[in-house]
N, C-alpha and C positions, 0 to 999 in steps of 0.2 A: 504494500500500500504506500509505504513510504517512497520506494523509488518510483510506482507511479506519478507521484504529485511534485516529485523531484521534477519527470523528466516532463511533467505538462507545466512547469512554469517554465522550465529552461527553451523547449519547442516556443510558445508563446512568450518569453523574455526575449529573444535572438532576434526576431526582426524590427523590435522596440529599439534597440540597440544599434542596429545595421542600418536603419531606415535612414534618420537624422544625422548629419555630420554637421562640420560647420561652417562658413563660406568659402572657405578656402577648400575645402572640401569640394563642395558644387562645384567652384572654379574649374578643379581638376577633370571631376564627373562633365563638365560641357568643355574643357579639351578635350578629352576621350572623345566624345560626341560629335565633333568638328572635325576631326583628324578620321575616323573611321567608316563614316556615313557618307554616302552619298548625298549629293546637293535634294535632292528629291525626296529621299527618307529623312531630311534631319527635322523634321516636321513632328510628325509622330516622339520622336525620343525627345526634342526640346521641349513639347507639351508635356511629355512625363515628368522633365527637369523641374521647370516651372511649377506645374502643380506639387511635388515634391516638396519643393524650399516655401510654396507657399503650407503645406502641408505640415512642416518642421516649425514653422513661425519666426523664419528669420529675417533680419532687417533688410531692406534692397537698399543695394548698392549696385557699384558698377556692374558688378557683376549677372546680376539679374535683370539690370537697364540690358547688357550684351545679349543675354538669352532672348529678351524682349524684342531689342534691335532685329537679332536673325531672324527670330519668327517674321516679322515683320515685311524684311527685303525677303525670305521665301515665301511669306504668300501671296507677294507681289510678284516676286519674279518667277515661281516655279507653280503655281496654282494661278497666274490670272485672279487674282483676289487685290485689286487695290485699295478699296476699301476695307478690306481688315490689315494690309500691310500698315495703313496708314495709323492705323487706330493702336497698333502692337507698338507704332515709331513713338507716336504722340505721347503715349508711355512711359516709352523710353527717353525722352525730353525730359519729362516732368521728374522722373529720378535722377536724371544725369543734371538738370538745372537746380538743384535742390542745394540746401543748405549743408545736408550733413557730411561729415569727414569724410565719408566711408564711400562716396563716389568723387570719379573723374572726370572735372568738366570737359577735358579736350575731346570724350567723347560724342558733346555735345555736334559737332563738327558733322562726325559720321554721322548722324539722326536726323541734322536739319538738309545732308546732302542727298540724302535716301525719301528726304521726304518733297523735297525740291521734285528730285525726280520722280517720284509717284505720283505728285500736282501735275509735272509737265504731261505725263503720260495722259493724263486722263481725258 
């Protein structure tokens, strides 16, 4: 009885554990993600990212501005979607213009030129 209850918290403790990392974490998880995937797939596995870090409760930073950026230019450029491209970028402005430490404005740069061009597109 005992090692049952042992090993049903340890089965149900493990992906408590494995789920949540910390930004620097994601960071790593969406290089893996960039470097592996194809332009066409990284749709699917960025939406898992994101829902993820949104899922863990962690602060957005550049980093999650970056996730947001890509989705954005992929579902503009790889889905014909420019209206959700633009809505992922606008996003990504609003965390990358923000006040707090933990993003970088120069990404501001890439956001308003992605969005530039999904205005002229349209």
């Amino acid at each position: 009885m005992l090692v049952t209850v042992f090993l049903l918290i340890l089965v149900y403790s493990a992906p408590l554990t494995d789920t949540c990392g910390d930004r620097l974490d994601m960071y790593h998880e969406l290089e893996k993600i960039l470097k592996a995937t194809e332009s066409i797939q990284v749709i699917p596995e960025l939406e898992k990212l994101k829902k993820k870090w949104e899922a863990c409760g962690l602060e957005q930073d550049s980093t999650y501005a970056r996730i947001l950026h890509i989705l954005g230019r992929s579902y503009w450029k790889n889905n014909d979607d420019p209206e959700l491209g633009a809505i992922f970028t606008w996003r990504a402005v609003e965390i990358n213009s923000s006040a707090s430490t933990l993003i970088e404005q120069k990404e501001l740069c890439n956001n308003y030129f992605n969005l530039g061009a999904i205005y002229a597109q349209k």
